[in-house]
C-alpha beads as a LAMMPS data file, in Angstrom:
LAMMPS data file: protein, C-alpha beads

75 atoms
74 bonds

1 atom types
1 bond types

-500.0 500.0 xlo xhi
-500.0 500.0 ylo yhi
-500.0 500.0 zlo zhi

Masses

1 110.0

Atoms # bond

1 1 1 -344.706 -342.213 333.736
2 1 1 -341.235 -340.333 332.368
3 1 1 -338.734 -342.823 331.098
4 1 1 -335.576 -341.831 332.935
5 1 1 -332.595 -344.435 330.458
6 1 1 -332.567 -345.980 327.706
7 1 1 -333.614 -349.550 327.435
8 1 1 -330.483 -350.785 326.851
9 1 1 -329.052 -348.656 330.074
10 1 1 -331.325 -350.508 332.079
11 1 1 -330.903 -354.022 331.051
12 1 1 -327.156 -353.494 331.764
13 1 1 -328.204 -351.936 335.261
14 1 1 -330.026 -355.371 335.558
15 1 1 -327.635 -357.604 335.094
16 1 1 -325.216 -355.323 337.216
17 1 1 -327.415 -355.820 340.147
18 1 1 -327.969 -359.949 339.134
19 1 1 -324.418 -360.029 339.485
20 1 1 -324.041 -358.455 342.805
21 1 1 -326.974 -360.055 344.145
22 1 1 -325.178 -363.760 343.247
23 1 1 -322.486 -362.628 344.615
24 1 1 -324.107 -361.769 347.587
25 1 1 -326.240 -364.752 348.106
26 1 1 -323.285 -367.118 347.501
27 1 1 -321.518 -365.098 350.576
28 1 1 -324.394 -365.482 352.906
29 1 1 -324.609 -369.271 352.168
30 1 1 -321.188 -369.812 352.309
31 1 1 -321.518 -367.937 356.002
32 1 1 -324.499 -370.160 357.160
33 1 1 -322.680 -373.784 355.978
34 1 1 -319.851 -372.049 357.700
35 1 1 -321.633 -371.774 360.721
36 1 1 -323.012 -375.121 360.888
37 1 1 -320.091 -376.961 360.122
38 1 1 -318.504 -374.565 363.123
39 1 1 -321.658 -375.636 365.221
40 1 1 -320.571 -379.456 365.054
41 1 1 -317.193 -378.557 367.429
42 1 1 -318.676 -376.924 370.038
43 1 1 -319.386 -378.442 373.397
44 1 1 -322.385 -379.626 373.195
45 1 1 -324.191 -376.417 375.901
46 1 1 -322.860 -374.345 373.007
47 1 1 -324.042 -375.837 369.971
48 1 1 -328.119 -373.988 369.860
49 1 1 -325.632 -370.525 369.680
50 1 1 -324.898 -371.709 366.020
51 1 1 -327.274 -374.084 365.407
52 1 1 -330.318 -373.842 362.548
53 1 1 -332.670 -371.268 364.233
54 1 1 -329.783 -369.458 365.690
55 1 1 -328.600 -368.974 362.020
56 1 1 -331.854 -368.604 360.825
57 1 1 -332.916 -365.563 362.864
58 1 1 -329.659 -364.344 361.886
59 1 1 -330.427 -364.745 358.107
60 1 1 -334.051 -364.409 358.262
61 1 1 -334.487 -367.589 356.666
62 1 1 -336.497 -370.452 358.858
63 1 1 -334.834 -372.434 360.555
64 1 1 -335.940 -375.212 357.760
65 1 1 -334.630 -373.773 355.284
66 1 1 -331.340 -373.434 356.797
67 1 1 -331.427 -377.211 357.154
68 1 1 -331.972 -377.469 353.467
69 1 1 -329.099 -375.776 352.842
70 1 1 -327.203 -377.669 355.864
71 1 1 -328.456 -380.615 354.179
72 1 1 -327.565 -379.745 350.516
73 1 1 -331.056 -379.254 349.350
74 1 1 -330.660 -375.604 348.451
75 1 1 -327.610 -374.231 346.743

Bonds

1 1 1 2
2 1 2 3
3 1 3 4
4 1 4 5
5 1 5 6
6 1 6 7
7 1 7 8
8 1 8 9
9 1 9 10
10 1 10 11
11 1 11 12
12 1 12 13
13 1 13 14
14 1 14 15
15 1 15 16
16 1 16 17
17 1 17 18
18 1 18 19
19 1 19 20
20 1 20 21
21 1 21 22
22 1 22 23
23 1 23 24
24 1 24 25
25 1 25 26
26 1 26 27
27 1 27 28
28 1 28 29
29 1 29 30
30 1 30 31
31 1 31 32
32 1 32 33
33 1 33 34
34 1 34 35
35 1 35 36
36 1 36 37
37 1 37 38
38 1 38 39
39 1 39 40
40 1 40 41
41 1 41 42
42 1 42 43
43 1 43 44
44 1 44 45
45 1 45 46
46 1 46 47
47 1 47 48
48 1 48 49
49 1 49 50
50 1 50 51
51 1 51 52
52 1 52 53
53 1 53 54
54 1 54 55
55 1 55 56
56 1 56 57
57 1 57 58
58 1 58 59
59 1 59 60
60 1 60 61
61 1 61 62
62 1 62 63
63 1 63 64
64 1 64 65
65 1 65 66
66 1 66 67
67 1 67 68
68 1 68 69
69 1 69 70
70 1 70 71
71 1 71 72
72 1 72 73
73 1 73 74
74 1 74 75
């Protein structure tokens, strides 16, 4: 195998991509508790379109762990 950076090149790619991955997972849960809180004021023939395996499918996350995160379990 070629070594195509330095070491130090691609620690600092590393944390560059850490920091856009937080980024991006604190986005998508702030999206899904978002959604659920939105859930809670629609009539209630409405509230499956946003409810936990709505919002799962939609995050491809199970529909449990979406309530772990609706339930403050997961951060």
């Amino acid at each position: 195998m070629m070594i195509t950076m330095e070491p130090d090149e691609r620690l600092e790619r590393i944390r560059r991509a850490r920091s856009r991955y937080d980024r991006a997972r604190a986005d998508l849960f702030h999206e899904i508790t978002e959604g659920l809180t939105e859930a809670a004021a629609l009539p209630e023939d409405e509230k499956r379109k946003l409810g936990p395996s709505a919002i799962g499918r939609a995050a491809n996350f199970t529909r449990e762990y979406i309530s772990k995160i609706r339930d403050g379990a997961e951060k």
